[in-house]
N, CA, C and O atoms as a printed pandas DataFrame, in Angstrom:
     atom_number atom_name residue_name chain_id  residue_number  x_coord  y_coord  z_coord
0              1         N          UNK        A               1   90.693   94.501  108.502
1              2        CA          UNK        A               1   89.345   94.279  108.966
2              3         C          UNK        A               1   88.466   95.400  108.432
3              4         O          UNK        A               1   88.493   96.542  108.889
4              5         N          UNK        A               2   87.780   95.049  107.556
5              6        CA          UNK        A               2   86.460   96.133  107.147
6              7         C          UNK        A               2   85.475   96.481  108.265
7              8         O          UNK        A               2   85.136   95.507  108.937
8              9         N          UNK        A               3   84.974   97.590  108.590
9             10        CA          UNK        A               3   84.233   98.398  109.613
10            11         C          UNK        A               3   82.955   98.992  108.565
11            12         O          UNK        A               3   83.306   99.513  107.506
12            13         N          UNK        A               4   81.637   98.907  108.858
13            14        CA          UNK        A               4   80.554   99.996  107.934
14            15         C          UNK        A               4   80.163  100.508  108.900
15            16         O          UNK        A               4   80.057  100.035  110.032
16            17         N          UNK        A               5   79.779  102.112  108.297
17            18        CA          UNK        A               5   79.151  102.861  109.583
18            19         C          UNK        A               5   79.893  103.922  109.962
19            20         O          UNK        A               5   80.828  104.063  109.175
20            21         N          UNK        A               6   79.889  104.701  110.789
21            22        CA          UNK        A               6   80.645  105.817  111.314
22            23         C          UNK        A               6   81.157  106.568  110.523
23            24         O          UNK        A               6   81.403  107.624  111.107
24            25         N          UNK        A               7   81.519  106.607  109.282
25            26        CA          UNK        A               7   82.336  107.092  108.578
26            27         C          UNK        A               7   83.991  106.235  108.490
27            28         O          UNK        A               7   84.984  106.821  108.059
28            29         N          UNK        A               8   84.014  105.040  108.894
29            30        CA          UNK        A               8   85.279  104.674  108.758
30            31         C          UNK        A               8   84.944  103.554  107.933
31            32         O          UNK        A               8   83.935  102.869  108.095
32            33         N          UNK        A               9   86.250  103.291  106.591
33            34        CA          UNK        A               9   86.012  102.313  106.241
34            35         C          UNK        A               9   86.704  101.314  106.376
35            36         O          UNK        A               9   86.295  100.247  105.917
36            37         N          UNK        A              10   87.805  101.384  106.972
37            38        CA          UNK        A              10   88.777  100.149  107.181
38            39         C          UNK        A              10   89.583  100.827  108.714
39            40         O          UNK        A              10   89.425  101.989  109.088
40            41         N          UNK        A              11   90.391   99.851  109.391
41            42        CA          UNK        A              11   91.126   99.905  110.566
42            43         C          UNK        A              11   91.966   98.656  110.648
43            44         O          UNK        A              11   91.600   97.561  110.220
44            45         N          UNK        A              12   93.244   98.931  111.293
45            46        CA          UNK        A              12   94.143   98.006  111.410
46            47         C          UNK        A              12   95.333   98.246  112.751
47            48         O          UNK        A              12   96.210   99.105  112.845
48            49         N          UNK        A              13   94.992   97.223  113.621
49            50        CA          UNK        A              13   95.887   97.630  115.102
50            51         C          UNK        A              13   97.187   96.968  114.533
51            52         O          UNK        A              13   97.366   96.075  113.705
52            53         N          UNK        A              14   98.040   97.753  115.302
53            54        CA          UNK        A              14   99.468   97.265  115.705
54            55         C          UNK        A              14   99.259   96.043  116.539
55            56         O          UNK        A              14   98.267   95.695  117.178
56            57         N          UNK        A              15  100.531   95.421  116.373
57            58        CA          UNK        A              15  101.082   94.408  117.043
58            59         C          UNK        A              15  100.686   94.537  118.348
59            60         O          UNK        A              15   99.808   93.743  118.687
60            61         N          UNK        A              16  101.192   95.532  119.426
61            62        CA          UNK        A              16  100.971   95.788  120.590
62            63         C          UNK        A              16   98.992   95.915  121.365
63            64         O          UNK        A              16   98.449   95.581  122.418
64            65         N          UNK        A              17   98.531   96.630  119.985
65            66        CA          UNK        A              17   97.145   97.059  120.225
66            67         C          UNK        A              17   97.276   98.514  120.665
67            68         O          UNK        A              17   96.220   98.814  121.222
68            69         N          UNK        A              18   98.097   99.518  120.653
69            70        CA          UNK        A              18   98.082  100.481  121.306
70            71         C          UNK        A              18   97.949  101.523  119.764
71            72         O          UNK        A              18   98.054  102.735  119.952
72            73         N          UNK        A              19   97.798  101.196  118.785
73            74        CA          UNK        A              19   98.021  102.536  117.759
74            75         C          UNK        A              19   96.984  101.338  116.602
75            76         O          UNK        A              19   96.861  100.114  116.554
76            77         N          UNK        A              20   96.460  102.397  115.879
77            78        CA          UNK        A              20   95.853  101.401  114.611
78            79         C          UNK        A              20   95.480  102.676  113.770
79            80         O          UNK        A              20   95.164  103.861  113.879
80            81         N          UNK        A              21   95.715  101.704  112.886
81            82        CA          UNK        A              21   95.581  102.684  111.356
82            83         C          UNK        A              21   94.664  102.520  110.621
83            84         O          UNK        A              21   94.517  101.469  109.998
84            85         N          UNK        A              22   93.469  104.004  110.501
85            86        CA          UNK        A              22   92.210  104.334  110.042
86            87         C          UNK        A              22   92.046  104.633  108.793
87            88         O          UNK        A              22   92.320  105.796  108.493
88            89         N          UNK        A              23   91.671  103.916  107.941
89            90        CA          UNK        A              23   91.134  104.775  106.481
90            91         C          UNK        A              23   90.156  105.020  106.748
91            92         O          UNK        A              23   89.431  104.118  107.169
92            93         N          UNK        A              24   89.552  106.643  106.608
93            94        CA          UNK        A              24   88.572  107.052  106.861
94            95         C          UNK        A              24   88.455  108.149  105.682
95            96         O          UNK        A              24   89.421  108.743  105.204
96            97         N          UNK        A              25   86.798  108.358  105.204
97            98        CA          UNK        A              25   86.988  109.695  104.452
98            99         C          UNK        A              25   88.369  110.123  103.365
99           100         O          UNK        A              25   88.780  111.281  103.294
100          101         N          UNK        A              26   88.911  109.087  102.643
101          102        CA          UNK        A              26   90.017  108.833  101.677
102          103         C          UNK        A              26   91.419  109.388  102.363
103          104         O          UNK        A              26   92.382  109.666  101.648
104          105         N          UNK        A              27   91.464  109.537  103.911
105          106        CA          UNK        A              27   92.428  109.653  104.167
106          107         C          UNK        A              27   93.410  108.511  105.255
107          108         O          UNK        A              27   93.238  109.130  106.305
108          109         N          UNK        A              28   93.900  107.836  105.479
109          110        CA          UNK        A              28   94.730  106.983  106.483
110          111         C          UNK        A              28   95.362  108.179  107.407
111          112         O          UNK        A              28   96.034  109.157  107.080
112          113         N          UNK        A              29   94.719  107.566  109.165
113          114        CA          UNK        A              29   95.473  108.253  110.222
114          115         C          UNK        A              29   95.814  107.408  110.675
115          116         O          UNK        A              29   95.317  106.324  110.368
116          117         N          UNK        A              30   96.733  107.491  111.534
117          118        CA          UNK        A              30   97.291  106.930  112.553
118          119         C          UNK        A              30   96.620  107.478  114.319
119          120         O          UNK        A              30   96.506  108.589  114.836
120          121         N          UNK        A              31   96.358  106.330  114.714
121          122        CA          UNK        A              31   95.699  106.508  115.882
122          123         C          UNK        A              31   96.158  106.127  117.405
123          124         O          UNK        A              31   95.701  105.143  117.986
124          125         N          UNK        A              32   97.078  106.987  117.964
125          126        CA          UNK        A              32   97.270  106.500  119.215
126          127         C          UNK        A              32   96.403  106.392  120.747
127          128         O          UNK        A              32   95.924  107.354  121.347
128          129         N          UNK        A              33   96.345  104.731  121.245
129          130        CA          UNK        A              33   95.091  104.553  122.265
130          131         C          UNK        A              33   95.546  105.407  123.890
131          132         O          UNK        A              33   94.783  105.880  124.733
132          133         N          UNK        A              34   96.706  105.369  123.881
133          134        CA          UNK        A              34   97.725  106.100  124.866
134          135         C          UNK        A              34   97.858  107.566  124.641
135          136         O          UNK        A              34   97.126  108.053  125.502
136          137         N          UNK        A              35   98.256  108.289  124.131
137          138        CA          UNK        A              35   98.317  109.688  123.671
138          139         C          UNK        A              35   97.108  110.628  123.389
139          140         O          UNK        A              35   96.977  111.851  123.449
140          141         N          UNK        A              36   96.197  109.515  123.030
141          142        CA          UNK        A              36   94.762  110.100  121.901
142          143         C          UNK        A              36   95.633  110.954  120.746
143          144         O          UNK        A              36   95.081  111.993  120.384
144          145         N          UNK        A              37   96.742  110.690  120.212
145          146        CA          UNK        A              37   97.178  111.340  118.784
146          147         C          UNK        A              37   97.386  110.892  117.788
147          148         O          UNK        A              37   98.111  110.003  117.341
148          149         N          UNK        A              38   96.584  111.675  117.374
149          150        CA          UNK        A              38   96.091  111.736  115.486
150          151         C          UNK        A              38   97.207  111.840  114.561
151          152         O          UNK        A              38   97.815  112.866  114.864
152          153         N          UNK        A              39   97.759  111.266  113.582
153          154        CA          UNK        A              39   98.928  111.593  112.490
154          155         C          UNK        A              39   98.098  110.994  111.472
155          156         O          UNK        A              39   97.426  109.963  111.434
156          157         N          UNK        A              40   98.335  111.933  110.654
157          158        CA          UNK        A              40   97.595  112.066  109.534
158          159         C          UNK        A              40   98.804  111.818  108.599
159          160         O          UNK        A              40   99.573  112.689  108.192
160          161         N          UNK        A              41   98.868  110.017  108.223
161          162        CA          UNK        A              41   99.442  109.360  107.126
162          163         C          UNK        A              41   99.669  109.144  105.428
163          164         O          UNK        A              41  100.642  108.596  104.909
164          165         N          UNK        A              42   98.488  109.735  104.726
165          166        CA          UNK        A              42   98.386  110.583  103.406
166          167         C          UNK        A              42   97.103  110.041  103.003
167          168         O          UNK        A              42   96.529  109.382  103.870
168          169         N          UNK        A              43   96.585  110.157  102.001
169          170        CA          UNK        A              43   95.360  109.832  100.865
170          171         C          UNK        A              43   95.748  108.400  100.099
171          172         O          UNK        A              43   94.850  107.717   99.606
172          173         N          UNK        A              44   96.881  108.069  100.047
173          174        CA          UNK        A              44   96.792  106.996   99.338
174          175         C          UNK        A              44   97.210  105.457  100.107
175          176         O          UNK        A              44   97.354  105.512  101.328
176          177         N          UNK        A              45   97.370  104.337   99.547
177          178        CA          UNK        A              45   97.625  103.458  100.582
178          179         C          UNK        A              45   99.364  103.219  100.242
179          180         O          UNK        A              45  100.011  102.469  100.973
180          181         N          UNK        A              46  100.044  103.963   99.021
181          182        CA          UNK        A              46  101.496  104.348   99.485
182          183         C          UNK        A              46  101.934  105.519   99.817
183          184         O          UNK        A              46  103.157  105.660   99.853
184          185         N          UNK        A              47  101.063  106.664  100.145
185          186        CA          UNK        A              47  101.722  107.776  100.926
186          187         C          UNK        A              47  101.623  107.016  102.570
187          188         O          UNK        A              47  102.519  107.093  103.412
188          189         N          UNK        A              48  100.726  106.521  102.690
189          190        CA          UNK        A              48  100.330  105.577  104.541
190          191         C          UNK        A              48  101.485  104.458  104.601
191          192         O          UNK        A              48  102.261  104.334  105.548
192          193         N          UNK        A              49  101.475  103.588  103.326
193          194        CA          UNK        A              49  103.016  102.956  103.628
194          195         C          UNK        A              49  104.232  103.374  104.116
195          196         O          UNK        A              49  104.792  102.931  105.119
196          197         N          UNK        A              50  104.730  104.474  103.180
197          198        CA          UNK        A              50  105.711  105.359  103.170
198          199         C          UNK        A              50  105.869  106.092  104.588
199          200         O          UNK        A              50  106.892  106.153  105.270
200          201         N          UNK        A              51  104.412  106.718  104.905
201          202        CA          UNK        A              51  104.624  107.339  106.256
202          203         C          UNK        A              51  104.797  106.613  107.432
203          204         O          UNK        A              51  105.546  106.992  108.333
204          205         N          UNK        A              52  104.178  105.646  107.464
205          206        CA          UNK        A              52  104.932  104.225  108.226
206          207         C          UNK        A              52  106.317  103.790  108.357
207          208         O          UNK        A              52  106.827  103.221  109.322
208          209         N          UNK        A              53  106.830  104.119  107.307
209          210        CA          UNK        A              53  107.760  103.143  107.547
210          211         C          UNK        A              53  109.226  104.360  107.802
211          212         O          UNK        A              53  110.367  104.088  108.176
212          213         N          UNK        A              54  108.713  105.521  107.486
213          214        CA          UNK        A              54  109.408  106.637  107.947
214          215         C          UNK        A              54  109.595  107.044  109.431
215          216         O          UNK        A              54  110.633  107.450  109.953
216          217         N          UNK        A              55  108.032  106.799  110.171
217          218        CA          UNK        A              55  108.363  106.873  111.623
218          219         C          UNK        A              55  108.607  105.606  112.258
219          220         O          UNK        A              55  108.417  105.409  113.458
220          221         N          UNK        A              56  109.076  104.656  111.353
221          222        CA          UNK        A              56  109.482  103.213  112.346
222          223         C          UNK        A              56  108.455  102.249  113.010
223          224         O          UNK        A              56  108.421  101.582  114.044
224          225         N          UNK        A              57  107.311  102.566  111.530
225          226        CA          UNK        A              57  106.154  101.694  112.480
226          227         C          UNK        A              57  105.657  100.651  111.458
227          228         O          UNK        A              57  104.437  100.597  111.616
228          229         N          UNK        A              58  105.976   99.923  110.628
229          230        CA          UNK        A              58  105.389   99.635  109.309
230          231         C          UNK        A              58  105.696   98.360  109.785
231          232         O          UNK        A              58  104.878   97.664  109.182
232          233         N          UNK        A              59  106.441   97.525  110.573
233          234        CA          UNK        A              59  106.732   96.573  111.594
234          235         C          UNK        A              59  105.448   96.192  112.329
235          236         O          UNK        A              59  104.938   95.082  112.484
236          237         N          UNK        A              60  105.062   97.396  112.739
237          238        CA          UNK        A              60  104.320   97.001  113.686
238          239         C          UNK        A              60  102.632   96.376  113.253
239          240         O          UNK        A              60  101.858   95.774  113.997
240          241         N          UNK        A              61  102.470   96.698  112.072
241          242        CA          UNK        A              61  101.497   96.441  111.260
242          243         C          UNK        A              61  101.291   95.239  110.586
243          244         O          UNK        A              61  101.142   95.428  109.379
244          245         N          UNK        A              62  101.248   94.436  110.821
245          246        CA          UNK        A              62  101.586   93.030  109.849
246          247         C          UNK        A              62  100.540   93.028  109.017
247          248         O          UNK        A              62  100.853   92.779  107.853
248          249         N          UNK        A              63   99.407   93.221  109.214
249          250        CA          UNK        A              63   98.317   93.042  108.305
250          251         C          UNK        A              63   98.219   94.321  107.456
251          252         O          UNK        A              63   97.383   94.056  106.592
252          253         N          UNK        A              64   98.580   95.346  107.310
253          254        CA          UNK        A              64   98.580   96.101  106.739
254          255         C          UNK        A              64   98.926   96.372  105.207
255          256         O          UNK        A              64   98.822   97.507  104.742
C-alpha cells in the first residue's frame, strides 16, 4: 500500500496487524503496535527480505 506525506513512502502489516513494515527515508523498519519497537531492517528491499526472514517473520508478510 503506497502512503504520501509524512515522510513515509510505503507500509505493509502483518498477517496478525500487530507489526508492519515501513519504507521510510530509504530505509525499511519494522514496527511493533504492542511493544512500540523499532528494528531497523536495512536500505534495500533484500537486506528487509533477508532480515525478515532471519527473525521468522517473512511469513507473516504476504504482501510484501
Amino acid at each position: 500500500m503506497l502512503v504520501v506525506g509524512s515522510g513515509i513512502a510505503s507500509y505493509w502489516f502483518s498477517d496478525n496487524m500487530e507489526e508492519q513494515v515501513v519504507a521510510s527515508n530509504g530505509e525499511f523498519i519494522l514496527l511493533n503496535a504492542n511493544t512500540r519497537k523499532a528494528e531497523r531492517l536495512g536500505t534495500t528491499l533484500e537486506e528487509a527480505v533477508e532480515a525478515l526472514k532471519v527473525l521468522g517473520k517473512f511469513g507473516d508478510f504476504p504482501d510484501f
